[in-house]
C-alpha positions as CSV (number, residue, x, y, z in Angstrom):
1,X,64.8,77.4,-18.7
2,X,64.2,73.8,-17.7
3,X,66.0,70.8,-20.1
4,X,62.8,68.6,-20.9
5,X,63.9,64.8,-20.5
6,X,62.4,62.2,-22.9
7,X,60.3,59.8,-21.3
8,X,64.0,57.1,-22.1
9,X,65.9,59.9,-20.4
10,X,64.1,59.3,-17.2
11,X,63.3,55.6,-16.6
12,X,67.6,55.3,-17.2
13,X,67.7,57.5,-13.9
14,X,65.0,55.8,-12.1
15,X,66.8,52.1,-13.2
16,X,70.4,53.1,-12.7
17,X,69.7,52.7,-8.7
18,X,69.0,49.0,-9.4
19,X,70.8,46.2,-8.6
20,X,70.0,42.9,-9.9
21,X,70.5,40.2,-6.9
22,X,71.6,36.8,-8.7
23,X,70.9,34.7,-5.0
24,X,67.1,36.5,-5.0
25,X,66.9,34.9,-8.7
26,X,68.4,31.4,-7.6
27,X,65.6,31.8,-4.7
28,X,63.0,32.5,-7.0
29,X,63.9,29.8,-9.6
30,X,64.0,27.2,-7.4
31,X,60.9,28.0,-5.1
32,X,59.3,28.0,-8.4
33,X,60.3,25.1,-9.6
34,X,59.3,23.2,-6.4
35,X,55.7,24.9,-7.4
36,X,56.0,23.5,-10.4
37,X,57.2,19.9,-9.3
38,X,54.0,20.0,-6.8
39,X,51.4,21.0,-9.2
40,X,52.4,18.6,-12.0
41,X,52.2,16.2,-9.6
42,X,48.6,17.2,-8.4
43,X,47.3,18.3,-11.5
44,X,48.8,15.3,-13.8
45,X,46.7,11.8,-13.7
46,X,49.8,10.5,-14.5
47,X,52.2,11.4,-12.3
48,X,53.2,9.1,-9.5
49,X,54.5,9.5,-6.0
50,X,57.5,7.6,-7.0
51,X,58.3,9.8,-9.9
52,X,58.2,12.9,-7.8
53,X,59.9,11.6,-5.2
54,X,62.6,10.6,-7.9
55,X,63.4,13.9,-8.8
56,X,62.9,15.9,-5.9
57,X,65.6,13.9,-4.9
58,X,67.2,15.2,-7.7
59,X,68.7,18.3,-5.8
60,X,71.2,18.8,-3.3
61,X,71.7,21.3,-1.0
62,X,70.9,24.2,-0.8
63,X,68.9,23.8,-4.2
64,X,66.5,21.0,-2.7
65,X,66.0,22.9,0.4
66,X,64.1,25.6,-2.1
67,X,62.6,23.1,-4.1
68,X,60.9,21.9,-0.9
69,X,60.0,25.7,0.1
70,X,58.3,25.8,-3.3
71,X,56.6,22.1,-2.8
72,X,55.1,23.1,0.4
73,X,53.9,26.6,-0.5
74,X,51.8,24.4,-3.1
75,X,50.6,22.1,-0.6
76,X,49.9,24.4,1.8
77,X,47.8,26.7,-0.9
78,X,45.7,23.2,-1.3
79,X,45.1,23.0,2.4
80,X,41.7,24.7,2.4
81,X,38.0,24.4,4.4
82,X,35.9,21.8,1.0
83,X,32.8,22.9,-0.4
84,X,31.5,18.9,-0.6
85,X,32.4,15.6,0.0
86,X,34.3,15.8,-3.4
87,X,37.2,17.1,-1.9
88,X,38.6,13.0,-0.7
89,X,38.6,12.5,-4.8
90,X,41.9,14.8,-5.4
91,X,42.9,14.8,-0.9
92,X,44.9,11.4,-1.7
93,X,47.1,13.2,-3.8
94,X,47.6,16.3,-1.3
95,X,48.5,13.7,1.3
96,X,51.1,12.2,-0.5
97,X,52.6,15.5,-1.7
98,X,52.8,16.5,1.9
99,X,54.3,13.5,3.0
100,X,57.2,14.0,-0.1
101,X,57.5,17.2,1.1
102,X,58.1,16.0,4.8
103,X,60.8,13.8,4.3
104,X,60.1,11.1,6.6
105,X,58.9,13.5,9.3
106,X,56.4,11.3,11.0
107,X,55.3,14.5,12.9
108,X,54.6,16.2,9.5
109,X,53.1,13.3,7.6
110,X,50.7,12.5,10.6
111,X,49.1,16.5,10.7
112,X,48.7,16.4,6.8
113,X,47.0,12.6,7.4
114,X,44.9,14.0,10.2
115,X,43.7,17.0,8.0
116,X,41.2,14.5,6.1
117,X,39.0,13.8,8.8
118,X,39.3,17.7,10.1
119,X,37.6,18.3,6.4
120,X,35.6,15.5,6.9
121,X,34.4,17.0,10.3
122,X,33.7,20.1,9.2
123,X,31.5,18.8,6.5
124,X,29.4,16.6,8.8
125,X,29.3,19.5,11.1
126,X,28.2,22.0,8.3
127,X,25.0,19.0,7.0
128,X,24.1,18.9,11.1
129,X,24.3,22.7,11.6
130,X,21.7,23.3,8.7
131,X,19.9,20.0,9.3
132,X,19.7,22.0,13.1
133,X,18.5,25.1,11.7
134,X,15.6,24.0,9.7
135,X,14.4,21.4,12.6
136,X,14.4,24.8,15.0
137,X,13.1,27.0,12.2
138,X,10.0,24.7,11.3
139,X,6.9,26.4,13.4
140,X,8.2,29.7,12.0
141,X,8.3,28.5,8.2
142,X,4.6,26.7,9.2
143,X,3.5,30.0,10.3
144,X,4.5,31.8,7.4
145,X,3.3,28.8,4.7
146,X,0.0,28.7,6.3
147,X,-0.2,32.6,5.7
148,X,0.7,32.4,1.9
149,X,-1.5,29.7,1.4
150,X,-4.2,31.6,2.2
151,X,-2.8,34.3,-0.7
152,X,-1.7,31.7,-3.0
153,X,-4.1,28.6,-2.8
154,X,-3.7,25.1,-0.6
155,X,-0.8,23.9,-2.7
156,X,1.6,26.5,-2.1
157,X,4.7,25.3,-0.7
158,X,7.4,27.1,1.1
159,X,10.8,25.5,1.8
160,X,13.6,26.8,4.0
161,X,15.9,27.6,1.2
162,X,13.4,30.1,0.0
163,X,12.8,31.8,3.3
164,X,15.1,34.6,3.4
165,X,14.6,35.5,6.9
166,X,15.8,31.7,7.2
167,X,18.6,32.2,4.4
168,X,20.0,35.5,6.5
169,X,20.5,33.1,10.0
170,X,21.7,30.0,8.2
171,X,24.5,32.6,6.8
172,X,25.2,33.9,10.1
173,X,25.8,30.0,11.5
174,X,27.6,28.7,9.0
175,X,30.0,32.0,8.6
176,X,30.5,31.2,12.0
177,X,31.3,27.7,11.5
178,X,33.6,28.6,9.0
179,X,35.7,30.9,11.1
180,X,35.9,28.5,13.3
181,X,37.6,26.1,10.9
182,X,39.3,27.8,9.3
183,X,41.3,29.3,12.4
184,X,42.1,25.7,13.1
185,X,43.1,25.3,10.2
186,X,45.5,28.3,9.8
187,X,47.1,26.8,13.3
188,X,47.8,24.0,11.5
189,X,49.2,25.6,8.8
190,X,51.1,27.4,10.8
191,X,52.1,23.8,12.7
192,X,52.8,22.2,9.3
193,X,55.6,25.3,8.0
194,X,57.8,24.9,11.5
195,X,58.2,21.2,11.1
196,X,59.2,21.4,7.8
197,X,61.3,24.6,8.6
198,X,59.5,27.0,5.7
199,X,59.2,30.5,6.3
Protein backbone atom coordinates (compact mmCIF):
# COMPACT_ATOMS: atom_id res chain seq x y z
CA UNK A 1 0.00 0.00 0.00
CA UNK A 2 1.16 3.48 -0.89
CA UNK A 3 2.01 6.14 2.22
CA UNK A 4 -0.17 9.25 1.19
CA UNK A 5 1.97 12.49 1.73
CA UNK A 6 0.22 15.77 2.96
CA UNK A 7 0.35 18.42 0.59
CA UNK A 8 3.40 20.08 3.59
CA UNK A 9 5.06 16.56 3.20
CA UNK A 10 5.77 17.32 -0.45
CA UNK A 11 6.64 20.95 -1.11
CA UNK A 12 9.55 20.10 1.91
CA UNK A 13 10.94 17.56 -0.81
CA UNK A 14 10.51 19.68 -3.72
CA UNK A 15 12.28 22.88 -1.51
CA UNK A 16 14.95 20.88 0.20
CA UNK A 17 16.96 20.85 -3.42
CA UNK A 18 17.14 24.70 -3.04
CA UNK A 19 19.79 26.76 -2.40
CA UNK A 20 19.36 30.35 -1.60
CA UNK A 21 22.29 32.38 -3.55
CA UNK A 22 23.07 35.50 -1.21
CA UNK A 23 25.39 37.22 -4.43
CA UNK A 24 21.96 36.57 -6.90
CA UNK A 25 20.15 38.65 -3.97
CA UNK A 26 22.95 41.40 -3.72
CA UNK A 27 22.46 41.39 -7.73
CA UNK A 28 18.92 41.77 -7.49
CA UNK A 29 18.84 44.40 -4.68
CA UNK A 30 21.05 46.61 -6.15
CA UNK A 31 19.76 46.41 -9.92
CA UNK A 32 16.62 47.23 -8.32
CA UNK A 33 17.60 49.93 -6.55
CA UNK A 34 19.28 51.55 -9.53
CA UNK A 35 15.46 51.05 -11.02
CA UNK A 36 14.29 52.76 -8.33
CA UNK A 37 16.94 55.69 -8.29
CA UNK A 38 16.01 56.19 -12.18
CA UNK A 39 12.32 56.24 -11.87
CA UNK A 40 12.15 58.55 -8.89
CA UNK A 41 14.13 60.60 -10.82
CA UNK A 42 11.82 60.52 -13.97
CA UNK A 43 8.75 60.24 -12.36
CA UNK A 44 9.33 62.98 -9.39
CA UNK A 45 8.89 66.85 -10.49
CA UNK A 46 11.16 67.34 -7.98
CA UNK A 47 13.98 65.53 -8.35
CA UNK A 48 17.11 67.04 -9.82
CA UNK A 49 20.05 65.91 -11.84
CA UNK A 50 22.21 66.97 -9.11
CA UNK A 51 20.46 65.07 -6.49
CA UNK A 52 20.69 61.84 -8.46
CA UNK A 53 23.93 62.27 -9.40
CA UNK A 54 24.63 62.82 -5.55
CA UNK A 55 23.69 59.57 -4.54
CA UNK A 56 24.50 57.46 -7.31
CA UNK A 57 27.70 58.51 -6.34
CA UNK A 58 26.85 57.22 -3.29
CA UNK A 59 28.21 53.56 -4.10
CA UNK A 60 31.34 52.08 -4.62
CA UNK A 61 32.34 49.25 -6.31
CA UNK A 62 30.96 46.69 -7.17
CA UNK A 63 27.57 48.06 -5.64
CA UNK A 64 27.53 51.21 -8.02
CA UNK A 65 28.34 49.09 -10.93
CA UNK A 66 24.64 47.39 -10.29
CA UNK A 67 23.14 50.44 -9.44
CA UNK A 68 24.11 51.69 -12.89
CA UNK A 69 22.83 48.18 -14.48
CA UNK A 70 19.61 49.01 -12.83
CA UNK A 71 19.68 52.92 -13.95
CA UNK A 72 20.19 51.93 -17.49
CA UNK A 73 17.63 49.06 -17.74
CA UNK A 74 15.17 52.13 -16.75
CA UNK A 75 16.46 54.24 -19.25
CA UNK A 76 16.72 52.01 -21.80
CA UNK A 77 12.84 50.72 -21.02
CA UNK A 78 12.06 54.69 -21.75
CA UNK A 79 13.80 54.53 -25.07
CA UNK A 80 10.74 53.86 -27.16
CA UNK A 81 9.24 54.98 -31.04
CA UNK A 82 6.46 58.43 -29.37
CA UNK A 83 3.00 58.45 -30.17
CA UNK A 84 3.05 62.59 -30.49
CA UNK A 85 5.04 65.47 -30.26
CA UNK A 86 4.44 65.19 -26.40
CA UNK A 87 7.14 62.92 -25.94
CA UNK A 88 10.11 66.31 -25.87
CA UNK A 89 7.86 67.32 -22.55
CA UNK A 90 9.27 64.22 -20.21
CA UNK A 91 12.67 63.36 -23.16
CA UNK A 92 14.75 66.17 -21.15
CA UNK A 93 14.57 64.17 -18.28
CA UNK A 94 15.53 60.70 -20.24
CA UNK A 95 18.54 62.57 -21.54
CA UNK A 96 19.82 63.52 -18.49
CA UNK A 97 19.26 60.18 -16.79
CA UNK A 98 21.26 58.73 -19.63
CA UNK A 99 23.90 61.00 -19.41
CA UNK A 100 24.12 60.13 -15.27
CA UNK A 101 24.11 56.78 -16.18
CA UNK A 102 27.11 57.27 -18.73
CA UNK A 103 29.51 58.66 -16.55
CA UNK A 104 31.17 61.13 -18.67
CA UNK A 105 31.14 58.85 -21.68
CA UNK A 106 30.89 61.45 -24.38
CA UNK A 107 30.19 58.49 -26.75
CA UNK A 108 27.15 57.48 -24.59
CA UNK A 109 25.86 60.93 -23.78
CA UNK A 110 25.99 61.98 -27.57
CA UNK A 111 23.73 58.59 -28.88
CA UNK A 112 21.16 59.30 -25.99
CA UNK A 113 21.30 63.32 -27.23
CA UNK A 114 20.92 62.15 -30.83
CA UNK A 115 17.86 59.96 -29.99
CA UNK A 116 15.62 63.25 -29.73
CA UNK A 117 15.77 64.18 -33.23
CA UNK A 118 15.54 60.27 -34.33
CA UNK A 119 11.93 60.59 -32.46
CA UNK A 120 11.53 63.77 -33.84
CA UNK A 121 12.23 62.20 -37.33
CA UNK A 122 10.14 59.58 -37.17
CA UNK A 123 7.29 61.79 -36.18
CA UNK A 124 7.75 64.20 -39.15
CA UNK A 125 8.12 61.10 -41.20
CA UNK A 126 4.88 59.40 -39.82
CA UNK A 127 2.64 63.32 -40.53
CA UNK A 128 4.39 63.16 -44.25
CA UNK A 129 3.63 59.39 -44.83
CA UNK A 130 -0.15 59.99 -44.07
CA UNK A 131 -0.19 63.56 -45.48
CA UNK A 132 1.33 61.21 -48.76
CA UNK A 133 -1.33 58.71 -48.55
CA UNK A 134 -4.40 60.90 -48.60
CA UNK A 135 -2.76 63.31 -51.53
CA UNK A 136 -2.39 59.69 -53.60
CA UNK A 137 -5.66 58.40 -52.30
CA UNK A 138 -7.85 61.53 -53.27
CA UNK A 139 -9.42 60.50 -56.86
CA UNK A 140 -10.25 57.12 -55.23
CA UNK A 141 -12.04 58.77 -52.10
CA UNK A 142 -13.68 61.41 -54.94
CA UNK A 143 -14.93 58.41 -56.75
CA UNK A 144 -16.38 56.83 -53.95
CA UNK A 145 -18.00 60.31 -52.34
CA UNK A 146 -19.45 61.08 -55.53
CA UNK A 147 -21.15 57.51 -55.42
CA UNK A 148 -22.64 58.02 -51.90
CA UNK A 149 -23.78 61.26 -52.60
CA UNK A 150 -25.95 60.07 -55.00
CA UNK A 151 -27.33 57.43 -51.99
CA UNK A 152 -27.14 59.92 -49.37
CA UNK A 153 -27.87 63.58 -50.71
CA UNK A 154 -25.25 66.48 -52.01
CA UNK A 155 -23.90 67.12 -48.48
CA UNK A 156 -22.51 63.87 -47.73
CA UNK A 157 -19.06 63.98 -46.94
CA UNK A 158 -16.52 61.33 -46.84
CA UNK A 159 -13.09 61.76 -45.26
CA UNK A 160 -10.10 59.46 -45.44
CA UNK A 161 -10.24 58.45 -41.90
CA UNK A 162 -13.50 56.90 -42.60
CA UNK A 163 -12.56 54.98 -45.64
CA UNK A 164 -11.57 51.72 -44.57
CA UNK A 165 -10.18 50.56 -47.68
CA UNK A 166 -7.94 53.79 -46.96
CA UNK A 167 -7.67 52.92 -43.07
CA UNK A 168 -6.32 49.10 -44.20
CA UNK A 169 -3.23 50.79 -46.56
CA UNK A 170 -2.44 53.64 -44.21
CA UNK A 171 -1.97 50.56 -41.57
CA UNK A 172 0.13 48.69 -43.82
CA UNK A 173 2.59 52.04 -44.29
CA UNK A 174 2.82 53.09 -41.14
CA UNK A 175 3.48 49.38 -39.63
CA UNK A 176 6.09 49.50 -42.01
CA UNK A 177 7.44 52.74 -40.91
CA UNK A 178 7.40 51.56 -37.53
CA UNK A 179 9.55 48.55 -38.12
CA UNK A 180 11.65 50.47 -39.64
CA UNK A 181 12.26 52.63 -36.58
CA UNK A 182 12.09 50.72 -34.36
CA UNK A 183 14.95 48.30 -35.77
CA UNK A 184 17.04 51.47 -35.59
CA UNK A 185 16.26 51.94 -32.60
CA UNK A 186 16.89 48.49 -31.07
CA UNK A 187 20.63 48.96 -32.82
CA UNK A 188 20.85 51.65 -30.77
CA UNK A 189 19.87 50.09 -27.89
CA UNK A 190 21.97 47.61 -28.40
CA UNK A 191 24.88 50.53 -29.16
CA UNK A 192 23.89 52.33 -25.94
CA UNK A 193 24.34 48.73 -23.35
CA UNK A 194 28.14 48.09 -24.87
CA UNK A 195 29.30 51.56 -24.03
CA UNK A 196 28.07 51.51 -20.82
CA UNK A 197 29.15 47.76 -20.47
CA UNK A 198 25.42 46.37 -19.38
CA UNK A 199 24.52 43.02 -20.24
Amino acid sequence: MAIIKSAWELALEKTEALQVDPVKIKHDLKVKEGRQLAATFLNDIDATKEGTEKQFAQYEGEDKQLVKEGMALTLLSNLSLPRSAAFKDGFAKVVQLGLIVAEGNEQAGELISQLEGFFSQYLENQDELVERMKQQFAPHLEQKQAQLRQQYGPNFTLRPEQDPEFMKLLDKQLAQLDEQYTNILSQAKEQLKQMLGIE
